[in-house]
VOLOPA-595790 format. One record per residue (C-alpha): x, z, y; residue number from 0; chain; residue in three letters. Coordinates in Angstrom, 1 decimal, always signed. Last residue first. Example, Ala and Ser with C-alpha at 12.3 -4.5 7.8 and 13.67 -1.06 7.14 Angstrom:
REC      c1      c3      c2    n  chain  res
REC   +13.7    +7.1    -1.1    1      A  Ser
REC   +12.3    +7.8    -4.5    0      A  Ala
END
This chain:
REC      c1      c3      c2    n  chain  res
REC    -7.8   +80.1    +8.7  234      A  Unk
REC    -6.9   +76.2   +10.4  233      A  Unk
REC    -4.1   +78.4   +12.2  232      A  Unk
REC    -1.3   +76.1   +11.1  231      A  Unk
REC    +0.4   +79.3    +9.2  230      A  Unk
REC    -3.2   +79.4    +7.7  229      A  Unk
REC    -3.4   +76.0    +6.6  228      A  Unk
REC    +0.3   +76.6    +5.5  227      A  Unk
REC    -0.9   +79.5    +3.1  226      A  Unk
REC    -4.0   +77.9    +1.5  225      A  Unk
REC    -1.8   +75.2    +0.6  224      A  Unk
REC    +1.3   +77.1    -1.0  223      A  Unk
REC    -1.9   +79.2    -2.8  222      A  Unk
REC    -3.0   +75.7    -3.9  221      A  Unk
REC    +0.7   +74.8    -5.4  220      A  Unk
REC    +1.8   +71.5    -4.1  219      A  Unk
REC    +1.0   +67.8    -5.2  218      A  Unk
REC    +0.5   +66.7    -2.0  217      A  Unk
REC    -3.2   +64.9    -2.0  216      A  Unk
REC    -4.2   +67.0    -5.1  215      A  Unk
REC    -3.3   +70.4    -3.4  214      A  Unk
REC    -4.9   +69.5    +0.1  213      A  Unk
REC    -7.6   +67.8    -2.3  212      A  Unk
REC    -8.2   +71.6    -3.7  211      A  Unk
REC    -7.3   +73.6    -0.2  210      A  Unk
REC   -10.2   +71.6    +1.2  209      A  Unk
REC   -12.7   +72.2    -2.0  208      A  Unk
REC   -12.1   +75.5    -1.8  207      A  Unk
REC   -12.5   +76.1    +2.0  206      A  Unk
REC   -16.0   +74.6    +1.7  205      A  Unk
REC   -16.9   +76.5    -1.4  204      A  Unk
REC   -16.1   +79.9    +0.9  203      A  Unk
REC   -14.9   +79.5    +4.0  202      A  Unk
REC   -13.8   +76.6    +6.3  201      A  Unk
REC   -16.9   +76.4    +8.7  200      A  Unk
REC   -15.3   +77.9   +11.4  199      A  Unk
REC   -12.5   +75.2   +11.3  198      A  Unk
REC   -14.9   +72.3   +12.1  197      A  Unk
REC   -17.2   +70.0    +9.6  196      A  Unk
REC   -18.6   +66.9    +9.4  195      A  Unk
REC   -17.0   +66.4    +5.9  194      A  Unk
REC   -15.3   +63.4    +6.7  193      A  Unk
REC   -13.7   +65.1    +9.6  192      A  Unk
REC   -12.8   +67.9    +7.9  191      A  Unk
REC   -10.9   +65.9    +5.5  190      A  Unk
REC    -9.8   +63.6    +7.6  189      A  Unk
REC    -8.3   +67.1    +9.9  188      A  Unk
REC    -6.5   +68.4    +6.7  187      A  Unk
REC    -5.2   +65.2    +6.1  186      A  Unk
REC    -3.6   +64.2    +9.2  185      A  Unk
REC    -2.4   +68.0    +9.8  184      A  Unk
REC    -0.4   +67.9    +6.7  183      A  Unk
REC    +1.0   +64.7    +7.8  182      A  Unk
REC    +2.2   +66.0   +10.7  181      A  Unk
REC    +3.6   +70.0    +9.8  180      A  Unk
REC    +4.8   +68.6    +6.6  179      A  Unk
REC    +3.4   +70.1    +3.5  178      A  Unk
REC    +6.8   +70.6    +0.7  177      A  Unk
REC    +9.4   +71.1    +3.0  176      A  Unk
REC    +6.8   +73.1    +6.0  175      A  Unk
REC    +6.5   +74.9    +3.4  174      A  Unk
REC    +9.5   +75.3    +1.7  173      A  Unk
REC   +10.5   +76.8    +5.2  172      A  Unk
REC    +7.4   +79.6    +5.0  171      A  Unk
REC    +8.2   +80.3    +1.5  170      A  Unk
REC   +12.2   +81.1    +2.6  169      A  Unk
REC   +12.0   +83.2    +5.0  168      A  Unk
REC    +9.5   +85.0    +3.6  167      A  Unk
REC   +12.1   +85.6    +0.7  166      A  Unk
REC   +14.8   +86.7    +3.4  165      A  Unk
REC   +13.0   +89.3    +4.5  164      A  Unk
REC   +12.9   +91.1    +1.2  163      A  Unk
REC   +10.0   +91.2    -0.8  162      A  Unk
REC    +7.1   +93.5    -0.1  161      A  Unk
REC    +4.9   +91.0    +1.2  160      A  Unk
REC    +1.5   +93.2    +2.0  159      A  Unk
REC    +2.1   +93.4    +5.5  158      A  Unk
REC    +1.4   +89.4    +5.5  157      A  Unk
REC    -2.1   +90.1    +4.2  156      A  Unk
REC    -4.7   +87.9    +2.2  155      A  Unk
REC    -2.1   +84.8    +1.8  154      A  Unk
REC    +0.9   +87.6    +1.3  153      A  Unk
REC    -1.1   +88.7    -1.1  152      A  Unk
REC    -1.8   +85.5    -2.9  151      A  Unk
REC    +2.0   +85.0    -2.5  150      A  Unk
REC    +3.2   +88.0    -4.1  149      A  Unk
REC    +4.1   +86.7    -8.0  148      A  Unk
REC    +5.8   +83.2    -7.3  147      A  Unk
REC    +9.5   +84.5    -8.3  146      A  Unk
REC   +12.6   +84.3    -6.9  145      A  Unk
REC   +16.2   +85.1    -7.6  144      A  Unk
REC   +18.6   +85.3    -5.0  143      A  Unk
REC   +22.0   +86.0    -5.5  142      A  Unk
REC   +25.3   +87.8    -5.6  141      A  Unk
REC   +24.7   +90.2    -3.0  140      A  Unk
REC   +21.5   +91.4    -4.0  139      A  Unk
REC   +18.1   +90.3    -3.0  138      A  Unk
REC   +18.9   +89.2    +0.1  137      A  Unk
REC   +18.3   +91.2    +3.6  136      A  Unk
REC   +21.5   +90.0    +5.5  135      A  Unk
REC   +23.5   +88.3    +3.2  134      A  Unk
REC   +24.5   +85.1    +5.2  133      A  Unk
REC   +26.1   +83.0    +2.9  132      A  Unk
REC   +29.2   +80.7    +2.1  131      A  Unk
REC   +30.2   +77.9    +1.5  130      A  Unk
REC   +34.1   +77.3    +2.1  129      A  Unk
REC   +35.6   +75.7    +5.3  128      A  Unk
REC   +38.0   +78.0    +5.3  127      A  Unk
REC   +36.7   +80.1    +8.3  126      A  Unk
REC   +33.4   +80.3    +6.4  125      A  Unk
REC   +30.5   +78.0    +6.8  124      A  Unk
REC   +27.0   +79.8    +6.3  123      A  Unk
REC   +24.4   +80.1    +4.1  122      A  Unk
REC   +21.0   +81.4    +4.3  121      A  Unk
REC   +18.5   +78.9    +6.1  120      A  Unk
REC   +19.7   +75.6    +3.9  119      A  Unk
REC   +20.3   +77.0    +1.0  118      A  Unk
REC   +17.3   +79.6    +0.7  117      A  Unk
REC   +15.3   +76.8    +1.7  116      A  Unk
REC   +16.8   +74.2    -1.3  115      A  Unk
REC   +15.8   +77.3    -3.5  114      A  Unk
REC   +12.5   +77.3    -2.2  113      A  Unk
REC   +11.9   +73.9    -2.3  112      A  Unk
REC   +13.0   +73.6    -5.9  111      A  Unk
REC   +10.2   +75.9    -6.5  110      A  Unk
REC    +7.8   +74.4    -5.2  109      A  Unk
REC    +8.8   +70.6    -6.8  108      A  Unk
REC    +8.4   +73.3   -10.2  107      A  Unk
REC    +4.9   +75.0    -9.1  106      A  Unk
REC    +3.8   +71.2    -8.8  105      A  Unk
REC    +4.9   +69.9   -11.7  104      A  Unk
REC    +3.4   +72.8   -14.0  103      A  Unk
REC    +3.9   +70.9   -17.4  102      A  Unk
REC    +4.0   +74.0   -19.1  101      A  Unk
REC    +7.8   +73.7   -20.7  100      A  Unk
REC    +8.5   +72.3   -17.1   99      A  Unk
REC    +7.7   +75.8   -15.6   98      A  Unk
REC    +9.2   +77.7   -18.7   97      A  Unk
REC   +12.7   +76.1   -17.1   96      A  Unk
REC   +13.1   +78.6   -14.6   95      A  Unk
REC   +14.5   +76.9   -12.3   94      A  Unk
REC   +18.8   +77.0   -11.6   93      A  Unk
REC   +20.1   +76.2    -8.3   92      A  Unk
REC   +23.8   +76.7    -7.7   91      A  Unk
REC   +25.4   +77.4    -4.1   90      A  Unk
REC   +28.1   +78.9    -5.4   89      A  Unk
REC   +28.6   +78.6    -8.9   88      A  Unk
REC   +26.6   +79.8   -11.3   87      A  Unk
REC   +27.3   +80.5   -15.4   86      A  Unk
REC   +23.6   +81.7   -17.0   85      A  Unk
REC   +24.4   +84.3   -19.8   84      A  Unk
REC   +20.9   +84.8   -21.8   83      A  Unk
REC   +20.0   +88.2   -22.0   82      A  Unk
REC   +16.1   +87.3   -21.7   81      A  Unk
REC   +16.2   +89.9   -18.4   80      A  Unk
REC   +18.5   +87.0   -17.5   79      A  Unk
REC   +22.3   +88.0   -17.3   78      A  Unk
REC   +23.7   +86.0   -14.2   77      A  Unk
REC   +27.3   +84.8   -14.4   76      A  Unk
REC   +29.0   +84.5   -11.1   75      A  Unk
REC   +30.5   +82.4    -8.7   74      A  Unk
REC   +28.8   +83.1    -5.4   73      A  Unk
REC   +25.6   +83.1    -3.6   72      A  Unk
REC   +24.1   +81.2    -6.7   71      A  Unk
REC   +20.5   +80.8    -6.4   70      A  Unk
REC   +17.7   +81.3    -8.7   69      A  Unk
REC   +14.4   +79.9   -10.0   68      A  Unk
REC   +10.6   +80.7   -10.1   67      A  Unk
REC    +9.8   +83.0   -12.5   66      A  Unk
REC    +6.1   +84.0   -12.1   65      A  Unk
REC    +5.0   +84.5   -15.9   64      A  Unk
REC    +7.5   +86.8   -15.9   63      A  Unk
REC   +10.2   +86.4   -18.9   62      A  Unk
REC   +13.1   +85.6   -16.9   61      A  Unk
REC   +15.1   +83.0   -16.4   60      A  Unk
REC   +15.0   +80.4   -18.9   59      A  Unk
REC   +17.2   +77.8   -17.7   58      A  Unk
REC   +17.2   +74.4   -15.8   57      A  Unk
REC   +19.5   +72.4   -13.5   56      A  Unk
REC   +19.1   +71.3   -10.2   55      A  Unk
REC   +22.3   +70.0    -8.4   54      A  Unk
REC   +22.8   +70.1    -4.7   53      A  Unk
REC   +24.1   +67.4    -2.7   52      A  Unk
REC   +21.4   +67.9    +0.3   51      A  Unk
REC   +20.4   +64.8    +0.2   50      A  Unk
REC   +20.6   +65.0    -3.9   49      A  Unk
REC   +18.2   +68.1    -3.0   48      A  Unk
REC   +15.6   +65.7    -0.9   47      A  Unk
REC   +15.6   +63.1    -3.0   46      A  Unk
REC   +14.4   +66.0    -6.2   45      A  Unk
REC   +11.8   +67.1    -4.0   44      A  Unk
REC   +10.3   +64.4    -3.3   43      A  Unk
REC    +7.3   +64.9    -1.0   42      A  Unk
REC    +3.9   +64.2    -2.0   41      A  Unk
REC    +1.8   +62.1    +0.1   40      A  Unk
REC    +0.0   +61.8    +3.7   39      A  Unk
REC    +0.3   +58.1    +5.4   38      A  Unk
REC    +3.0   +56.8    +7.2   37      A  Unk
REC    +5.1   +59.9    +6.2   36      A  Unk
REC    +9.1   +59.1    +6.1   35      A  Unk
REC   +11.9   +60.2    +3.3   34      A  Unk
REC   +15.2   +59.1    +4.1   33      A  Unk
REC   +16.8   +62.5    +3.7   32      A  Unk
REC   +17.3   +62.6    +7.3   31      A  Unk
REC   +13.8   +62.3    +8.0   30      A  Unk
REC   +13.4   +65.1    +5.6   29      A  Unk
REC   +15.9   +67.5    +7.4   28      A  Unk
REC   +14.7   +66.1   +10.7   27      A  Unk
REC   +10.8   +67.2    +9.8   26      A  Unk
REC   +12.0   +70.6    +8.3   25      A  Unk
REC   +14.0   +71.4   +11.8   24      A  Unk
REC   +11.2   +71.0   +13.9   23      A  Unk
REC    +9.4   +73.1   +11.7   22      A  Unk
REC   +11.6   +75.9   +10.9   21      A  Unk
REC   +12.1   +75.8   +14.6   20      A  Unk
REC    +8.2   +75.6   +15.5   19      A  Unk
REC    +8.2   +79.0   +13.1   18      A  Unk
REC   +11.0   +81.1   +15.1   17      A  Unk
REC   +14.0   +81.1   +13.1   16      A  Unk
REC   +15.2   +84.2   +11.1   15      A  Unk
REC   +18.5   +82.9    +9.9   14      A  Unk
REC   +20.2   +83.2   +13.0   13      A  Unk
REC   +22.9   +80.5   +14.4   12      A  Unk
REC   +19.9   +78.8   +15.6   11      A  Unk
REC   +20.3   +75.7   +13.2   10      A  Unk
REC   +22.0   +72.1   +12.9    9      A  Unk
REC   +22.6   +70.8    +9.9    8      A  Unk
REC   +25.9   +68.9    +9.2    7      A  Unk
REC   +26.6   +67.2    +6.1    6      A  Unk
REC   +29.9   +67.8    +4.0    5      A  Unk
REC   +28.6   +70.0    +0.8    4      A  Unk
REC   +26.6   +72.0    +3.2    3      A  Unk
REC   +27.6   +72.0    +7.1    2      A  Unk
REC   +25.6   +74.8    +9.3    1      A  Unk
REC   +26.1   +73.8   +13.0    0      A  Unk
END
């Protein structure tokens, strides 16, 4: 068992879980949360991290356009490549407040899933009782800080994803956070149902306009989309 801020969550005693594990284990972690999927809709990110009893806070992180956020694997103080002094604790997730400057709702719920997946896949329980992390292939061993730049060529080729393990790691759980496996798979089927259409037909326009509603329907990213329909082999 992997217990964060007094809950329980049960995992494989590895980080690198096989993908119907970081599925099965999505679907209890938001059915736990209290969030349930009668019809397909956006997930709450926010309900999900007060489940989890993190806090969510905002800085400027770093001047790439594809800052996503950081998390604390200790108590530190990260120096952004802005210079700013951020103060972490353990377990800390900051965004990169830029996002919200832009109004990019759905590249900030991404991000918070990402951070909440690096929580829940990489930390551990020491022997007094403390959080702590798993470092094996991290970023550094003070934290993880993520950005949003690689996905498309993750999406084109997985041998392309340069980033360590542990990123990967974390994308495909936010996934299956932020698009679950069920509902996901309700809407991407009514949509190809409506269309007449079967899973050899999802190229060009046709794929477009799929990952679009996808994208509208949950209010995630439309790379985040395109990825999970592949991960669910509709690509």
């Amino acid at each position: 068992m992997i217990r964060y801020n007094g809950k329980q969550f049960s995992l494989a005693g590895n980080p690198v879980m096989a993908n119907y594990e970081m599925e099965d284990a999505a679907a209890r972690l938001l059915y736990e949360s209290g969030q349930r999927f009668e019809t397909p809709k956006p997930v709450d990110c926010m309900k999900l991290a007060r489940y989890m009893g993190v806090s969510v806070r905002e800085e400027y992180l770093s001047d790439s356009p594809y800052s996503l956020c950081a998390v604390a694997l200790e108590n530190q103080t990260l120096r952004t490549s802005r210079g700013i002094a951020v103060v972490m604790a353990a377990g800390d997730v900051v965004v990169e407040k830029a996002i919200r400057e832009v109004g990019d709702e759905r590249r900030y719920a991404y991000a918070v899933f990402h951070a909440l997946s690096h929580i829940y896949l990489h930390n551990r329980e020491s022997d007094d009782g403390q959080l702590s992390f798993d470092l094996t292939g991290t970023q550094s061993e003070k934290h993880f800080l993520c950005d949003f730049s690689e996905l498309a060529d993750v999406y084109v080729d997985a041998r392309l994803d340069s980033r360590p393990e542990s990123e990967g790691q974390a994308d495909t759980f936010a996934g299956c956070l932020m698009l679950p496996k069920v509902p996901f798979k309700t809407a991407a089927n009514k949509f190809m149902s409506k269309k007449e259409i079967n899973r050899a037909d999802l190229e060009g326009e046709t794929l477009d306009e799929m990952v679009k509603s996808l994208s509208d329907t949950f209010a995630a990213p439309e790379i985040v989309v395109a990825l999970r329909l592949k991960k669910l082999l509709y690509l």
